[in-house]
C-alpha positions as CSV (number, residue, x, y, z in Angstrom):
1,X,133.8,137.1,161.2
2,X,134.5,133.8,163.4
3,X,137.6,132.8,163.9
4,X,136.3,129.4,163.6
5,X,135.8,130.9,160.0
6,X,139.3,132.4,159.3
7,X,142.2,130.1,157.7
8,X,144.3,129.6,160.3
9,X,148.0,128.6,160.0
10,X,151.8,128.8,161.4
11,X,155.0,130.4,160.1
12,X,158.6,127.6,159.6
13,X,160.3,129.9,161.6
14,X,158.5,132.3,164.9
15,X,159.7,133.5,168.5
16,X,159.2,131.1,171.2
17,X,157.1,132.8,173.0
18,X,154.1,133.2,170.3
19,X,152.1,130.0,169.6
20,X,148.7,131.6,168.1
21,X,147.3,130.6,164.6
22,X,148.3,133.1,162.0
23,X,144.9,134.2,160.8
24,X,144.3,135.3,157.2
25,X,142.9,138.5,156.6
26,X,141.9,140.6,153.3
27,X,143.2,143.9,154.2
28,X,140.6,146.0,153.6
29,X,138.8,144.6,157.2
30,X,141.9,146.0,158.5
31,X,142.5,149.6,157.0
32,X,140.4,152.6,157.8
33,X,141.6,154.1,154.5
34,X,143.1,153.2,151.1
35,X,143.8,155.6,148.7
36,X,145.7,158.1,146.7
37,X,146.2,161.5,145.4
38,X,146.6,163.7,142.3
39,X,149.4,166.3,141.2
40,X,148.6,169.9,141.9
41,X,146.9,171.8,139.0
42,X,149.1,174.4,137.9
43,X,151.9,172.1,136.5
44,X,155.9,172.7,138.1
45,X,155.1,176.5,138.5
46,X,153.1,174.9,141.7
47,X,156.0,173.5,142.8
48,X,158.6,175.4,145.9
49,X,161.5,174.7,147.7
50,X,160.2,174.9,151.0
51,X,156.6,174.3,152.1
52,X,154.7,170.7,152.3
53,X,156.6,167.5,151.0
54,X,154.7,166.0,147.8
55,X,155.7,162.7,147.8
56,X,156.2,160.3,144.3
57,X,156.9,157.3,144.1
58,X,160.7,158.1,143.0
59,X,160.0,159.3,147.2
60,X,159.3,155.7,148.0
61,X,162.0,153.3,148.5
62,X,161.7,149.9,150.4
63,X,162.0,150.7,153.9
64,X,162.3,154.3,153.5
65,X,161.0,157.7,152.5
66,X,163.2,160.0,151.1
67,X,161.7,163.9,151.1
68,X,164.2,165.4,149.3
69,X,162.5,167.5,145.8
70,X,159.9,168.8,145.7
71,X,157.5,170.9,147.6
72,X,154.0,172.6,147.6
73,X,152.6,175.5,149.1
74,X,150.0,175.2,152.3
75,X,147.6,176.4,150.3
76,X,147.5,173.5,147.8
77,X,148.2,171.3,150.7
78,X,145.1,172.3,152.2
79,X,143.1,172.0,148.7
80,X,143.8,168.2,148.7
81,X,142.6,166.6,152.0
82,X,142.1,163.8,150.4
83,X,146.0,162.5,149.5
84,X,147.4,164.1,152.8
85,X,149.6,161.8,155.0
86,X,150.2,160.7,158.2
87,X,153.3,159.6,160.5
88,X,152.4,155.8,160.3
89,X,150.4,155.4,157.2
90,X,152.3,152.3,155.0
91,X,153.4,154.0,150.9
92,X,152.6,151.5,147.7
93,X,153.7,152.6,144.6
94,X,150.7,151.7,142.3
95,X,152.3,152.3,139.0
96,X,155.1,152.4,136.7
97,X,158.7,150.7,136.7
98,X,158.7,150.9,140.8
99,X,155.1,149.5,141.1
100,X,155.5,147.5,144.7
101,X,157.8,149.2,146.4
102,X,157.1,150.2,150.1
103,X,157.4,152.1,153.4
104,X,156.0,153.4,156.6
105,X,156.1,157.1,157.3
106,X,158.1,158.1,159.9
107,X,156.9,159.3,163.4
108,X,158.2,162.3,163.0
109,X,156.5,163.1,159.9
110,X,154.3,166.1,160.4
111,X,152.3,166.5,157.1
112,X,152.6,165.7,153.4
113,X,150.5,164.7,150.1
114,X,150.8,162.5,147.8
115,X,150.5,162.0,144.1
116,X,148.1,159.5,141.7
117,X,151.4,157.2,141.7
118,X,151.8,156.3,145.5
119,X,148.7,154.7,147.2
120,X,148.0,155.8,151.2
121,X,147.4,152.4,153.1
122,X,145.7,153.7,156.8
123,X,145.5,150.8,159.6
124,X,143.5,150.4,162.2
125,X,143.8,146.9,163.2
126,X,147.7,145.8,162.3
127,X,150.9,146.8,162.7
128,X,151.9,149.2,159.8
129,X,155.7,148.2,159.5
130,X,154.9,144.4,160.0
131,X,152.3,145.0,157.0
132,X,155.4,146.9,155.1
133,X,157.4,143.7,155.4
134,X,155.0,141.6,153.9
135,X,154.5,144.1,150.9
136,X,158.1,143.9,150.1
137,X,158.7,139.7,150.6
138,X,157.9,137.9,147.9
139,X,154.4,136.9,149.1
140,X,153.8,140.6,149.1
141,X,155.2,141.5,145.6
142,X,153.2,138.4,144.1
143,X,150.1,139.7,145.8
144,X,150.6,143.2,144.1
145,X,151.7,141.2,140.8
146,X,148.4,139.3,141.0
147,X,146.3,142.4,141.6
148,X,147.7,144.5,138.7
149,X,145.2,145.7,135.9
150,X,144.7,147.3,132.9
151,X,146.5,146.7,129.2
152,X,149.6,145.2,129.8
153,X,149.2,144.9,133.3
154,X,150.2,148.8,134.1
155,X,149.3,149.1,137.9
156,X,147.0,148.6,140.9
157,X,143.4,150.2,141.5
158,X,142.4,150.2,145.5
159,X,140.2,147.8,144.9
160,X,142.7,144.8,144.6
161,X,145.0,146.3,147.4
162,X,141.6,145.8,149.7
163,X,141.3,142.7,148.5
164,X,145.0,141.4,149.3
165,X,144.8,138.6,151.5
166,X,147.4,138.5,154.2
167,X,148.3,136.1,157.5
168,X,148.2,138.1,160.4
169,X,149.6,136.8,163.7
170,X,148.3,138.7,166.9
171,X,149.6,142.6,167.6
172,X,152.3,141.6,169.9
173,X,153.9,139.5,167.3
174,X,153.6,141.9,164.1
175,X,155.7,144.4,166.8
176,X,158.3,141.6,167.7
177,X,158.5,140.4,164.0
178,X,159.0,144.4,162.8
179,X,160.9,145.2,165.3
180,X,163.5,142.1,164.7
181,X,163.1,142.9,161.1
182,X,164.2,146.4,161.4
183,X,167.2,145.6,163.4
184,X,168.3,143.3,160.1
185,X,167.5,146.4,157.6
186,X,169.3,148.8,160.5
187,X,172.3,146.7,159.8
188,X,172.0,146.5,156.2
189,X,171.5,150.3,156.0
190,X,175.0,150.4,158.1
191,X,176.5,148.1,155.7
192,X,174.8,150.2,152.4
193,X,176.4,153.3,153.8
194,X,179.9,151.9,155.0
195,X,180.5,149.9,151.2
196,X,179.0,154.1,149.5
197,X,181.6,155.8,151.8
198,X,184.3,153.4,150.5
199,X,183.8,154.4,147.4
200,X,183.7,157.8,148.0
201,X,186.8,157.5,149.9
202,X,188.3,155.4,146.7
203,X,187.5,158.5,144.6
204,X,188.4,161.0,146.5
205,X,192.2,159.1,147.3
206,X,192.4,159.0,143.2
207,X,191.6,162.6,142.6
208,X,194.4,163.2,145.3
209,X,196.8,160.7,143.7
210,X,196.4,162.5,140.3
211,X,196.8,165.7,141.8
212,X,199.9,164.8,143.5
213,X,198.7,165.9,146.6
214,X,199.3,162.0,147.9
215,X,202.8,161.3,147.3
216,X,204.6,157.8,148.0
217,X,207.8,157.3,149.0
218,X,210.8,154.9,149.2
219,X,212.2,152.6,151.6
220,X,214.7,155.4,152.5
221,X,212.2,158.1,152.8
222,X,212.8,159.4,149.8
223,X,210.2,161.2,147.4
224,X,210.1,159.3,144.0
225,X,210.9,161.1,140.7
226,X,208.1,163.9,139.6
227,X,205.7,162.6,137.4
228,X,205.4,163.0,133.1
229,X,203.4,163.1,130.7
230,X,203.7,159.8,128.8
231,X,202.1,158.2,126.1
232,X,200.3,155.0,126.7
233,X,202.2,153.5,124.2
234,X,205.2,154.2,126.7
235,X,203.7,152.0,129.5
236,X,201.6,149.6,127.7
237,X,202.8,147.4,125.3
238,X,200.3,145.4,122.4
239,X,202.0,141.6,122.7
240,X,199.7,140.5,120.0
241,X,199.7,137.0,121.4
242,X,196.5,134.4,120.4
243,X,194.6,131.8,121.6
244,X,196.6,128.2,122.0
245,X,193.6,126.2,122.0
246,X,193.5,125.5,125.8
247,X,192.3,128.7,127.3
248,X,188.8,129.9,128.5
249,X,186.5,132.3,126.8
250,X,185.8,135.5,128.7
251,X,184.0,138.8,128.8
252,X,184.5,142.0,130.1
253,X,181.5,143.6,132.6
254,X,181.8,147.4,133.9
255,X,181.5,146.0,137.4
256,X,183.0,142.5,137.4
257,X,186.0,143.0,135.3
258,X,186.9,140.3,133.1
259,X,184.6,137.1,133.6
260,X,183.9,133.9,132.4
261,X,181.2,133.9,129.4
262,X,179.0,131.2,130.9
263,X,179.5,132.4,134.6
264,X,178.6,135.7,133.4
265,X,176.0,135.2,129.8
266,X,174.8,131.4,130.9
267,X,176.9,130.6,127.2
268,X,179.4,130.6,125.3
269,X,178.9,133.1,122.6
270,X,182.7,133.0,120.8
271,X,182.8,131.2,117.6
272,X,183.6,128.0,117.2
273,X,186.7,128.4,116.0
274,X,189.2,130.5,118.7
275,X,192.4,130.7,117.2
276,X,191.8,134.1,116.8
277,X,190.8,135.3,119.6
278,X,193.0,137.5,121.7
279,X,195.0,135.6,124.4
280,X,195.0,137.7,128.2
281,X,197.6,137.6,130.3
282,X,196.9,137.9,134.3
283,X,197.5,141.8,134.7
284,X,196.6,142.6,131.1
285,X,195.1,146.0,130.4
286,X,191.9,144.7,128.1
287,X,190.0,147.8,125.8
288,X,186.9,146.6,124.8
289,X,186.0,148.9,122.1
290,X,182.3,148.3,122.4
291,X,179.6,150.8,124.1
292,X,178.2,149.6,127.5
293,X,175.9,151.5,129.2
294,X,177.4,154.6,131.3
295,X,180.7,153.7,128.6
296,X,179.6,155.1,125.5
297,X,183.1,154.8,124.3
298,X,183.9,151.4,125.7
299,X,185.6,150.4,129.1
300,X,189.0,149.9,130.5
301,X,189.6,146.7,132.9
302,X,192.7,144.7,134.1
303,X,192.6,141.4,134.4
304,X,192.9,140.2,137.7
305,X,192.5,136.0,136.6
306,X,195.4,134.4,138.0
307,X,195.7,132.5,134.4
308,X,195.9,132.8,130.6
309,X,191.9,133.5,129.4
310,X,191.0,134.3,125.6
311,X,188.3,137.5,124.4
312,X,187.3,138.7,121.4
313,X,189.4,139.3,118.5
314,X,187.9,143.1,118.7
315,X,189.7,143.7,122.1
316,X,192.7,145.1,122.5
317,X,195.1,143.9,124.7
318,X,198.6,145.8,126.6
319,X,200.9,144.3,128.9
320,X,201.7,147.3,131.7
321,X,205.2,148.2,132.9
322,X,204.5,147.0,136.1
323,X,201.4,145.4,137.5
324,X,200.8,148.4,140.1
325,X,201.0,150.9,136.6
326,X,198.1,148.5,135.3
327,X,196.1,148.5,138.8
328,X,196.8,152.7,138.6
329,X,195.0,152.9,135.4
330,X,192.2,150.0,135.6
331,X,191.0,152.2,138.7
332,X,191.3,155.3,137.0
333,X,189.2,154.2,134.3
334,X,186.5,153.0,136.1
335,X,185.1,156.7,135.9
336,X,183.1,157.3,133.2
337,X,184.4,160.7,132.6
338,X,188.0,159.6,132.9
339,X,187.0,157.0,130.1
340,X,185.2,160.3,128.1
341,X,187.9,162.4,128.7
342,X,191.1,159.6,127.5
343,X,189.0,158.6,124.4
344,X,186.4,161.4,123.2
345,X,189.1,163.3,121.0
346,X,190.2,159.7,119.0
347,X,187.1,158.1,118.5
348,X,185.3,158.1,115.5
349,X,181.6,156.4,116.0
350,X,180.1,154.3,113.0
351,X,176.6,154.4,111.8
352,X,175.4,152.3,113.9
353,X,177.0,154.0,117.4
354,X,179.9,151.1,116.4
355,X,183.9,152.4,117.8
356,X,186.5,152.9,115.2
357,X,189.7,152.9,116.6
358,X,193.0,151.0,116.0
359,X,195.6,149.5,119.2
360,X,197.7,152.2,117.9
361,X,195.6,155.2,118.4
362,X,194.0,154.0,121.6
363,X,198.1,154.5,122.7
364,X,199.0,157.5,121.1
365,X,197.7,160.1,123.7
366,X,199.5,161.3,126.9
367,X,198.7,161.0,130.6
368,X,200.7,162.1,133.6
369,X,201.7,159.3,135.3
370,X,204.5,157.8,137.7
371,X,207.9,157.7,136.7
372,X,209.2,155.1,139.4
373,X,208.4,151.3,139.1
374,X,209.1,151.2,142.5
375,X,205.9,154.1,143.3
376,X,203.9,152.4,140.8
377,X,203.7,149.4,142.9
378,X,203.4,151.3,145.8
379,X,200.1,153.0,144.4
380,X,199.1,150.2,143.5
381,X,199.3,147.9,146.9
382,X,197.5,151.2,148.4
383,X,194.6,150.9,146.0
384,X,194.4,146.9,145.9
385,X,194.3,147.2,149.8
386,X,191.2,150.2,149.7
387,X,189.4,147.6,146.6
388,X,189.6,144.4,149.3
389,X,188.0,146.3,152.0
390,X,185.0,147.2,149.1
391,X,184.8,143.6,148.1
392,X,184.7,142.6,152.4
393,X,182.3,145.1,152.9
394,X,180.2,144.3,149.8
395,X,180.3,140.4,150.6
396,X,179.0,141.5,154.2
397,X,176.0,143.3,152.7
398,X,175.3,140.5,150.2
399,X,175.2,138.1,152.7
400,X,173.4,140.1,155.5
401,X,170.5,140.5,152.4
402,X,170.5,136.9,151.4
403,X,169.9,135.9,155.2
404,X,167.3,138.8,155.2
405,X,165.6,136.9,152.2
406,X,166.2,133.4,153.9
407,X,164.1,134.6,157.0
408,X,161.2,136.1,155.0
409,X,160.8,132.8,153.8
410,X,160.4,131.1,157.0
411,X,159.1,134.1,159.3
412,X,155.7,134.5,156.8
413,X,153.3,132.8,155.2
């Protein structure tokens, strides 16, 4: 084909040193194979711990390949030449829930299949990790959106992957666009990793706090008093106070903590009359009583708002001894299995998986826990100060994907 033929145009936003048209291509002039696999007859018996990665699409991630699972013998391997892969070759999930996401197989990838699920995309004539890109912006994920087929739109066939139509730019400019493009994802990636080991470290400095194996101590040098077992209702007190009239309605989210119901829903969904509703003093300890998700039994938050909100009349609400006591306990029950563990033996569930459980019985069981107001504090400060480099971290990595997005927008078209 001509270029005089070819729809030629140019990207917002391009290095300097480029000038060419963008040319659009369908991408089946440009691949010397598209295609898939099948799973290995035999069922999981087939299946080894060591041998040839089988990839699936729960394999295929944006950006990367992870071969952790399972494996097939050489044998089977060498029974299906036709969904083997190369170092190179670009991965498209073509069904299910992760239908559209991507990679490039890695240069040091020596040999592999692949299943009915993950389509092999071979180039001959573009650059596979500027192609890669494209699949994951949102030109590319409306290009596999448009090309999905069958009863309820349930995946793609090769066909409509060859017939993607895609602006191109010349070799040298696919390499300096995938090459800038991976530095971005390099640093996302860093910033992915530092915000997981965080979190890990969070854990591990609570599990070690618990065990006593951190101790605190005071301005003297002192070690604070052994902890006891206490009741909740020992450190957490039920004020019982209500709505004036003047206060916002909130919600409680596993990950955001107590947050405004429009900010958070997009509406208001209290009644119209609030004078019911619970009233939430900053560094409240706030019980929901209501199954979310990994919290079958309900979740556990602090409120960190710097002012008197409102919740549901279902709620409870406790006032902590001290602030760092509520802190102490707001990150302890962010585990699932700390939540499990406090509330599976007084719980009953209703018919319809509801929570039945007064203020007074969510109080009545022990936990060992700091004596000293003073260490309580302490803790406290020590776990505020681990949360703020989370939330720095996180804000990086947010922001770092945002400008990824922002660039996408400008660097293709």
């Amino acid at each position: 084909m001509e270029i005089a033929t070819k729809k030629m145009i140019v990207p917002e936003l391009r290095f300097k040193e480029f000038g060419d048209y963008w040319l659009k291509e369908k991408l089946g002039d440009l691949c010397s194979k598209v295609g898939s696999g099948s799973t290995p007859k035999g069922g999981v018996e087939v299946y080894t711990d060591s041998g040839i990665p089988f990839i699936r699409s729960q394999n295929v991630f944006d950006n990367k390949l992870f071969l952790d699972g399972i494996h097939i013998p050489i044998s089977i391997h060498s029974a299906m030449k036709g969904s083997q892969v190369l170092s190179s070759d670009v991965l498209l999930n073509i069904t299910g829930g992760s239908i559209g996401r991507s990679c490039v197989v890695p240069d040091n990838f020596q040999e592999g299949n692949v299943n009915q699920h993950v389509a092999i995309i071979r180039l001959k004539k573009a650059n596979p990790k500027f192609l890669q890109i494209v699949l994951s912006s949102n030109i590319g994920q409306k290009l596999v959106y448009q090309g999905m087929t069958g009863s309820g739109r349930e995946g793609l066939n090769f066909e409509s992957i060859r017939n993607f139509k895609i602006y191109f730019p010349t070799i040298p400019e696919q390499k300096k666009i995938a090459s800038f493009l991976t530095k971005v994802d390099d640093k996302i990636a860093q910033l992915t990793q530092k915000a997981k080991l965080l979190e890990q470290y969070k854990k591990g400095v609570m599990q070690q706090i618990f065990k006593q194996e951190i101790r605190f101590k005071d301005e003297n040098g002192n070690e604070f008093p052994k902890w006891e077992n206490r009741k909740l209702k020992d450190v957490l007190c039920e004020h019982k106070k209500k709505s004036t009239g003047n206060e916002e309605v909130f919600s409680v989210s596993v990950h955001k903590g107590l947050i405004n119901q429009i900010e958070h829903l997009g509406r208001v969904f209290a009644a119209k009359n609030t004078d019911n509703y619970n009233l939430v003093q900053p560094n409240d300890i706030v019980y929901t009583k209501s199954p979310t998700g990994d919290f079958p039994l309900g979740i556990i938050k602090q409120s960190k708002i710097d002012k008197n909100v409102i919740v549901s009349p279902l709620y409870g609400i406790f006032t902590p001894e001290t602030e760092g006591l509520g802190y102490l306990l707001h990150v302890y029950f962010e585990s699932p299995i700390n939540v499990s563990n406090y509330l599976g033996s007084i719980i009953q569930k209703g018919a319809k998986n509801t929570i039945n459980i007064t203020n007074t019985t969510f109080l009545s069981k022990k936990m060992k826990l700091p004596v000293s107001k003073e260490e309580q504090n302490k803790i406290g400060t020590f776990l505020k100060s681990i949360d703020k480099k989370i939330i720095q971290v996180n804000s990086q990595l947010s922001q770092a994907k945002t400008w990824k997005t922002g660039l996408l927008q400008k660097m293709f078209v």
